[in-house]
N, C-alpha and C positions, 0 to 999 in steps of 0.2 A: 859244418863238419870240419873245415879246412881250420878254425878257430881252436876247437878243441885239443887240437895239435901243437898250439902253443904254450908251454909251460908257463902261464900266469895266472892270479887270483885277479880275474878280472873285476871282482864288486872292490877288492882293494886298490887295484890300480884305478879304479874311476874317484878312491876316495882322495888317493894321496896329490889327486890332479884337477882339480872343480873345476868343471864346465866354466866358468865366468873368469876363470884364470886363464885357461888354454884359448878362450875366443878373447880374450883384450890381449893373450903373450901376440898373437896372429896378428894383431895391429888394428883390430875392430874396436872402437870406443865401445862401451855398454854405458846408457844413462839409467840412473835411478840405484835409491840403494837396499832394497829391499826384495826378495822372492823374487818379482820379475821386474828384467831390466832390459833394455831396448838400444838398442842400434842400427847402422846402417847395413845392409844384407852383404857381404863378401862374393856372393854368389849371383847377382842380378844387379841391375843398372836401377837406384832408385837416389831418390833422395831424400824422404821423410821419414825412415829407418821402422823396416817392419820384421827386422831380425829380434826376436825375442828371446832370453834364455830364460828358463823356468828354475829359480832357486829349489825348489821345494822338492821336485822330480829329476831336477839333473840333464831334463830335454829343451833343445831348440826348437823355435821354429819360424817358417819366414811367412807372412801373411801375405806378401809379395808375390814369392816364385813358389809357394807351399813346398819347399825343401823343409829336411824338420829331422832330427834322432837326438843321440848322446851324443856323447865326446867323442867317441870313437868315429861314430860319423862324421863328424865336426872336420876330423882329421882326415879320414879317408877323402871326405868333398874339394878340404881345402889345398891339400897335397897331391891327390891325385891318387892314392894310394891302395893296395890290397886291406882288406880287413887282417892278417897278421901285421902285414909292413907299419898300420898302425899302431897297432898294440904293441911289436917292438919299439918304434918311433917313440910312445908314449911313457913306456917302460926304459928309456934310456934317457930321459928327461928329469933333471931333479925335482922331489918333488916339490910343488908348492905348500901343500900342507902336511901336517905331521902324520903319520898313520895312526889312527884308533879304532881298536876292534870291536865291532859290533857281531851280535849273533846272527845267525840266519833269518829268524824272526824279526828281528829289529831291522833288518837291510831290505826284504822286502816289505816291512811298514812304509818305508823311508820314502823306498823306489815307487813304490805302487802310488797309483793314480787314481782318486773315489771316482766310481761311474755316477752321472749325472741322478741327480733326486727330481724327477718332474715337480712333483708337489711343492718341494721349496722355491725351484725355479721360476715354478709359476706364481709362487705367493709373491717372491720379490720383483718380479715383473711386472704383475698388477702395483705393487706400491709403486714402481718406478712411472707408473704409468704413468700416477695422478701428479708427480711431481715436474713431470712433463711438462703439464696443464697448467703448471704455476710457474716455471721456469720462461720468463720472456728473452732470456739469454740463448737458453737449450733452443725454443721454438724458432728466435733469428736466425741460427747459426746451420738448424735444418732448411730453413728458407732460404738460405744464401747456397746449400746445394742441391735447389728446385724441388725441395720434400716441404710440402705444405701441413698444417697442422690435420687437416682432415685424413689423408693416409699417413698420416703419424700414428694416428689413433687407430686406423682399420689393422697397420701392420702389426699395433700391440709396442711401438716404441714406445721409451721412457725416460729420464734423463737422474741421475743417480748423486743428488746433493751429498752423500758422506756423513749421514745420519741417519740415525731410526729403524734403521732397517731391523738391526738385531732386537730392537723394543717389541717391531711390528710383528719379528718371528716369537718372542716372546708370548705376547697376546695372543695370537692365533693356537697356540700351545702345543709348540712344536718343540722337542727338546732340544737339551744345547749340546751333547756330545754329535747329536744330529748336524745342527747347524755347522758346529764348528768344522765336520766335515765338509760340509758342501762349496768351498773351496770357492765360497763366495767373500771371505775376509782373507785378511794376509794380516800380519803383526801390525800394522800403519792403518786398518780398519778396513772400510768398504773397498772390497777388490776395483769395483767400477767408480770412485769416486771421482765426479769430476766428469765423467760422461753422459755423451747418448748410448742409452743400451739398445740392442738390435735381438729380439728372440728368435729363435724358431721352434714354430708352433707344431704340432702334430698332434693331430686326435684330443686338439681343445687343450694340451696341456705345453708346456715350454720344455724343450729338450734339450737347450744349449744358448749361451747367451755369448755375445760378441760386443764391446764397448770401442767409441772414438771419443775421444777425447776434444773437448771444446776451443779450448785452450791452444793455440799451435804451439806454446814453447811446453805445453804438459810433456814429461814422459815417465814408462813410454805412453808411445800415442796410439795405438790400439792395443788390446786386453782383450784377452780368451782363454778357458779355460783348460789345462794341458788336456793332452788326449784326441781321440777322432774328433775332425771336423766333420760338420754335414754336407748337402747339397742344400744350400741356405734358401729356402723359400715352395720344397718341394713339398710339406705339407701342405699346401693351403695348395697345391694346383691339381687335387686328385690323384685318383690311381690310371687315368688315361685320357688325360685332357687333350684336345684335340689338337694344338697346338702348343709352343712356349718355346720361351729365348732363355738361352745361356748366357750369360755375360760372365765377368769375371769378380768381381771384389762386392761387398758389402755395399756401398754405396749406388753404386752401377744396379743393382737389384731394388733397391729403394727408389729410385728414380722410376724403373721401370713401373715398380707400386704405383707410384703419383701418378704416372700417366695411365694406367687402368688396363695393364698388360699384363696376362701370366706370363710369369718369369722365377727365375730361379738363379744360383749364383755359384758357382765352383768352388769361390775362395781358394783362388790360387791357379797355376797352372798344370800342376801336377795331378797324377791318379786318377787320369781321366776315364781310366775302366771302371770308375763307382759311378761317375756321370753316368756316362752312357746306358751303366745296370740301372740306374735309379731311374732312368727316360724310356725304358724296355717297351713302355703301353703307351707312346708316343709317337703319332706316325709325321707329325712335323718339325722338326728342331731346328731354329735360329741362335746361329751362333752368333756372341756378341763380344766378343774377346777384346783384351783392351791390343792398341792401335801399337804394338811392338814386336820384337823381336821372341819374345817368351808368349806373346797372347799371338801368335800367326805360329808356332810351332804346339801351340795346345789346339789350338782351331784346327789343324790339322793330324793331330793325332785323334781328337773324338771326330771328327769329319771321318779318319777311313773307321771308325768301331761303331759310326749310326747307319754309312755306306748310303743310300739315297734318298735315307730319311733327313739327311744335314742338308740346310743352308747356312751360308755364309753374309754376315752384314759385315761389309767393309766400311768403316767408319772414315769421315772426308780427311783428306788432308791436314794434318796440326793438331787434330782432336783426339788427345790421347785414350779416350774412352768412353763410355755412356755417361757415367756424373760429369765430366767436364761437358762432354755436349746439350746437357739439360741446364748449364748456365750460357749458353749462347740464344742471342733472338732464334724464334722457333724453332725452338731443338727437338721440341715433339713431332713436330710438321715436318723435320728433316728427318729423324730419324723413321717417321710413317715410311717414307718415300722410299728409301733405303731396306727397309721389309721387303717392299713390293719388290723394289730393285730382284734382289736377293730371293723371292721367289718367282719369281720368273724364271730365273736364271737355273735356278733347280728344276724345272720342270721335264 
């Protein structure tokens, strides 16, 4: 309401100003030069840069601290600011690109976001599957973060060579105005080329796919498609499985796969009232948060919204997380221990 107050044409002000200008004017590098481009998060202490801007939709987001809007947001986070003090701030800035005017119809073509196609997602998951199976690059580089090939395959991962895929949706006879939606290409081809893809699964079909990249100098280094994230790994644990651990990032949840635990994964630290609703028919919750200053203030915000349904796993000394502690000697054996610890202690 307090917005509407302000005398501007706010879909023009976001045009004469791109997202990927206003977060490098801030002093944030963006790598990559296409649709989506990746950097270091301004907002949380990292260093493999999980700050994402999305060319195509005009939205951030951080796979890190799960911070995430438009420009305007960009600004309010980075300044400190009211939603007008921004839009004036932004509005006083020259712009960086020229003004062109689009219809109403054409601005939300622009803006809007396609909602997920299970059927295609699935189709290209299964192809990514088999590529898995042939990639002894993909299957090392899972190995080296204690994801063996056997729950590689049970989680429905895949690894995404930067071919064929459009041939495979061809064949399958799927059309292309279809395809070309599904927001699985970018101008430069396969959105995930060059990764591990990570699905999630619900009711047999894939609802959302998540990519890491193999490569450490790839960027960026993770890939997801704009729009809601999940609660990654919550289809497959039932509608009230007796037990399950939260941890925090993609990989932390893969881990937990291998070692033959339900689990599930946040993806991020923020918006922990969807956790919590999505865990409703759960009377035991092991929190698994990574070992920081942003995973001990999310652990303690779904800690007081599950109340004494929560325990807490404090992870040892040095060990930033669940994936790093599945590359230490018996990290499964350590991290058993540390359940138990952790329910005990709940009791």
């Amino acid at each position: 309401m307090v917005a509407a107050q302000v005398s501007v044409d706010i879909a023009a002000l976001k045009e004469r100003h791109p997202l990927g200008d206003v977060v490098e004017a801030s002093g944030v590098r963006l790598h990559g030069r296409g649709r989506v481009r990746q950097g270091v998060c301004p907002f949380h202490e990292e260093a493999e840069g999980s700050f994402t801007v999305y060319g195509d939709s005009q939205r951030w987001y951080c796979f890190g601290c799960g911070e995430g809007g438009d420009v305007l947001d960009f600004i309010r986070r980075a300044e400190g600011m009211s939603l007008p003090e921004a839009i004036r701030r932004l509005d006083a800035s020259p712009p960086t690109t020229a003004p062109v005017r689009h219809t109403t119809g054409e601005r939300r073509h622009r803006e809007a976001v396609a909602p997920p196609d299970p059927a295609l997602l699935t189709a290209a998951a299964r192809y990514y599957a088999g590529h898995l199976r042939r990639s002894r690059e993909a299957r090392a580089y899972l190995a080296s973060r204690g994801v063996g090939l056997e729950a590689a395959t049970r989680l429905g991962l895949g690894y995404v060579p930067g071919r064929g895929l459009r041939e495979a949706f061809a064949s399958a006879g799927f059309d292309a105005g279809r395809v070309r939606e599904s927001g699985l290409f970018t101008e430069r081809g396969e959105r995930f080329a060059g990764m591990v893809l990570v699905p999630e699964v619900a009711g047999g079909r894939v609802r959302w796919l998540a990519g890491r990249g193999i490569d450490p100098e790839r960027r960026p280094r993770f890939q997801a498609p704009p729009g809601p994230k999940p609660v990654l790994g919550l289809g497959r644990l039932g509608p009230a499985p007796p037990w399950a651990i939260v941890a925090e990032g993609v990989f932390d949840w893969l881990v937990l796969g291998e070692w033959g635990m339900p689990a599930c994964a946040a993806l991020g630290t923020q918006g922990m009232e969807r956790v919590a609703a999505a865990l409703r028919g759960c009377p035991r919750v092991f929190l698994a948060f990574d070992n920081d200053d942003a995973g001990r203030e999310a652990t303690a915000a779904l800690g007081s919204l599950l109340g004494r349904r929560a325990a807490v796993v404090t992870l040892p000394e040095g060990i930033s997380d669940v994936a790093e502690l599945a590359t230490q000697p018996h990290g499964r054996r350590v991290f058993l221990r540390l359940l138990e610890r952790a329910a005990r202690a709940a009791r």
